[in-house]
C-alpha positions in Angstrom: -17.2 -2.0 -12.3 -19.7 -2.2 -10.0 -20.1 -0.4 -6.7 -21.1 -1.7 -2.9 -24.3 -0.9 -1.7 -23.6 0.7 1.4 -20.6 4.0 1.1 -17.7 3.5 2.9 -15.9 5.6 5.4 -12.5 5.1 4.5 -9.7 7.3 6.8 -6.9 8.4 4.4 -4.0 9.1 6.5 -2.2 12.8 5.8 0.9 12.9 6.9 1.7 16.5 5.1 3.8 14.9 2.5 2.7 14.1 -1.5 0.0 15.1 -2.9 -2.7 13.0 -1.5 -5.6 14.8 -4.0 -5.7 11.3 -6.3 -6.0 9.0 -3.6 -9.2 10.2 -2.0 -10.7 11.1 -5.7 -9.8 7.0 -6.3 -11.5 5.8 -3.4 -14.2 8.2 -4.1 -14.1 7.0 -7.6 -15.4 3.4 -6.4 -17.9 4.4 -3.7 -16.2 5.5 -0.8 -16.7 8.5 1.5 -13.0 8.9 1.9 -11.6 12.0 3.8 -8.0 13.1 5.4 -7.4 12.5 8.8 -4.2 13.8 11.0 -4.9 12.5 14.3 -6.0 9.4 15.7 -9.0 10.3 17.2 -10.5 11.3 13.7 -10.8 7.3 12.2 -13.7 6.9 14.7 -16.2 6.7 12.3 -14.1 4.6 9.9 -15.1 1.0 8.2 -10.9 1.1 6.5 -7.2 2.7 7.3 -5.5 4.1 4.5 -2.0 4.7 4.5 -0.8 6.4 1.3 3.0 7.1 0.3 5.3 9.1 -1.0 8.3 10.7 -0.3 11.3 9.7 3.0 10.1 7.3 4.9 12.8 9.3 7.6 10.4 12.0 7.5 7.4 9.9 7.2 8.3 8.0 10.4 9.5 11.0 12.4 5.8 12.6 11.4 4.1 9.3 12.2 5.1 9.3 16.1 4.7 13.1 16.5 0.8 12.4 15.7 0.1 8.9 17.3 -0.4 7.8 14.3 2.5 5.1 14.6 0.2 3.7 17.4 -3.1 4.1 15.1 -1.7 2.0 12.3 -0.4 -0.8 14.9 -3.0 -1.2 16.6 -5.5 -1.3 13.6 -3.9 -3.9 12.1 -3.4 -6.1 15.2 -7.3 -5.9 16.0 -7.5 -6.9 12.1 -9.3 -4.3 10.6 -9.6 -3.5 7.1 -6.2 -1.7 6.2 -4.9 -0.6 2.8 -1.4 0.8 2.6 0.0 2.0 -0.8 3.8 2.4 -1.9 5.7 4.4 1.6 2.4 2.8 3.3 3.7 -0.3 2.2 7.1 0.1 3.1 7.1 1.5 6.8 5.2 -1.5 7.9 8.5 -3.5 8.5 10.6 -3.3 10.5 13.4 -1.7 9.2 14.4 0.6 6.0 17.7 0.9 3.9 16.5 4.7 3.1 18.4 6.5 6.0 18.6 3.2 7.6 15.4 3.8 9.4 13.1 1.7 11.8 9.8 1.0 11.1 6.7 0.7 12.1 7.6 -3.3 13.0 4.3 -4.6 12.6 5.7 -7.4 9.8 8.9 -9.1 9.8 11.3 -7.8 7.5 13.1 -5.3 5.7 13.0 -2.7 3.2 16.0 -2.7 0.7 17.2 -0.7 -1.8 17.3 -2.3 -5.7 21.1 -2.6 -7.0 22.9 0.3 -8.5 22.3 0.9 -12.3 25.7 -0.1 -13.2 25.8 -3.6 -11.6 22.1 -4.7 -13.5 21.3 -2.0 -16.2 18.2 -1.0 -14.6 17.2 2.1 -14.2 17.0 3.3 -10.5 14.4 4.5 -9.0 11.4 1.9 -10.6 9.1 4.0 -12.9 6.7 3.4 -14.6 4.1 0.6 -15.9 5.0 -3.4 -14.7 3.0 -6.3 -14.3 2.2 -8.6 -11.0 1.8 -11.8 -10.2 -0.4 -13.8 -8.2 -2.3 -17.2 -7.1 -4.5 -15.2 -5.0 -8.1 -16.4 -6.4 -10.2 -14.2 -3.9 -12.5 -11.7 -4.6 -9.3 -9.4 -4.2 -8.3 -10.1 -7.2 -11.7 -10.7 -9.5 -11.1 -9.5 -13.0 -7.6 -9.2 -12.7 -5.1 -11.1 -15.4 -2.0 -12.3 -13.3 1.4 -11.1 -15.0 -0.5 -9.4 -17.7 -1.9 -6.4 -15.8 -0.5 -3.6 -15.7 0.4 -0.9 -12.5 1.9 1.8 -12.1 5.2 1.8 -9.8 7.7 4.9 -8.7 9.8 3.6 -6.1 13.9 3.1 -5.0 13.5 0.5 -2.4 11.3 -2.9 -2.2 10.3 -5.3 0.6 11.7 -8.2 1.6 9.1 -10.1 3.9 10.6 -12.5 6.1 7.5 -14.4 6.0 7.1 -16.0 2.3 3.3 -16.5 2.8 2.9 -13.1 3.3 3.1 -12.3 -0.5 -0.1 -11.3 -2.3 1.9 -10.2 -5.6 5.3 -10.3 -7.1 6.8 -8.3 -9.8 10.1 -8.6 -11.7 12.5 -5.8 -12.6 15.5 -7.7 -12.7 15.0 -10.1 -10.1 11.5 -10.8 -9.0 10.6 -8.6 -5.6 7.8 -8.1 -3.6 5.2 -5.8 -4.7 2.2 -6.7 -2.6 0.9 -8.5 0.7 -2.1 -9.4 2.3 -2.6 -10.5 6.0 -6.0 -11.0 7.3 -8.1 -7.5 6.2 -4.7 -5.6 5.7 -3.4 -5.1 2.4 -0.6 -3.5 1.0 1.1 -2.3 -2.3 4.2 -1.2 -3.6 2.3 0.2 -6.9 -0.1 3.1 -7.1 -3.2 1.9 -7.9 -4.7 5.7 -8.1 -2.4 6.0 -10.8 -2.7 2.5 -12.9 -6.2 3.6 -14.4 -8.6 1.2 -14.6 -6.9 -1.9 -12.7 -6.1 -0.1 -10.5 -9.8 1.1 -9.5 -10.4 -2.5 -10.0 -8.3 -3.3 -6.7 -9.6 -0.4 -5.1 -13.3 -2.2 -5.7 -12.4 -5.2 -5.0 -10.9 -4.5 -1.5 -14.7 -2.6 -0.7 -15.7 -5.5 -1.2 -13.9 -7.3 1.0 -15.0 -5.5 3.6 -18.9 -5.5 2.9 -19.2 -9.5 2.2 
């Protein structure tokens, strides 16, 4: 997997929740100079946003404003910089959540909903472990990724519902097909963790460098 030529800065936003060790060592995996920032003022040097995930988006949200970094994530996207948000990063750009019935961040149309009970479809609840996505994407994004036959790795309760169809990057099934990627301008999002899907998942991470150095 080839690297870009010139080292990235990439902000990785630390909210104090998860264990955000394998993201940065991910990033850094593939070129990057990524590095943790808490407060707005410290993405001044940065080529990409990073919003990483895990853990109650309630929390997540609550943290978010306390910082500024609500209006640091709004604002980068809207000037259409290059964004990646992963899982909870995902999630909290919509506008609204199941999970403690929370707003979001708004910056997409849509809503964040919680997969049906195991009783009512057999399926395990939370979402864990290895699935495949779809896509007709046939950017560099997605160079030397197999659509529906790659695997990623997923840990999640909730999934997006975009209100916007064209939105969707990737789609994955468990049980009924569901949103589990979008793309919109230089932002990208996942519902996956690609820091912990191995080598597809460093693929992605590559291919969105990329996107931002051609």
């Amino acid at each position: 997997m080839s690297q870009p030529s010139k080292s990235l800065k990439l902000a990785v936003i630390d909210y104090g929740m998860g264990n955000l060790r394998s993201v940065v060592k991910a990033w850094q995996a593939v070129g990057a100079e990524a590095y943790l920032i808490q407060k707005p003022e410290e993405t001044q040097s940065a080529d990409a946003l990073i919003f990483p995930g895990q853990g109650a988006i309630v929390d997540t949200m609550k943290r978010l404003a306390q910082t500024g970094l609500d209006q640091l994530i709004k604002d980068w996207i809207q000037q259409d910089r290059p964004f990646f948000g992963i899982c909870l990063g995902f999630q909290a750009l919509f506008e609204f959540s199941e999970e403690g019935n929370t707003q979001g961040l708004g910056i997409f149309e849509g809503s964040v909903k919680r997969f049906p009970q195991a009783s009512n479809t057999q399926l395990k609840v939370p979402h864990m472990g290895w699935n495949s996505v779809r896509f007709e994407d046939k950017s560099n994004l997605t160079q030397g990724l197999q659509s529906g036959q790659d695997q990623f790795y997923f840990v999640h309760s909730y999934y997006v519902e975009p209100k916007n169809q064209a939105l969707q990057l990737f789609e994955t099934e468990y049980g009924a097909p569901f949103c589990s990627g979008i793309r919109s301008g230089n932002c990208v999002a996942v519902q996956f963790h690609p820091e912990k899907s191995q080598v597809k998942g460093l693929q992605l991470y590559s291919n969105f460098l990329k996107t931002i150095t051609s």
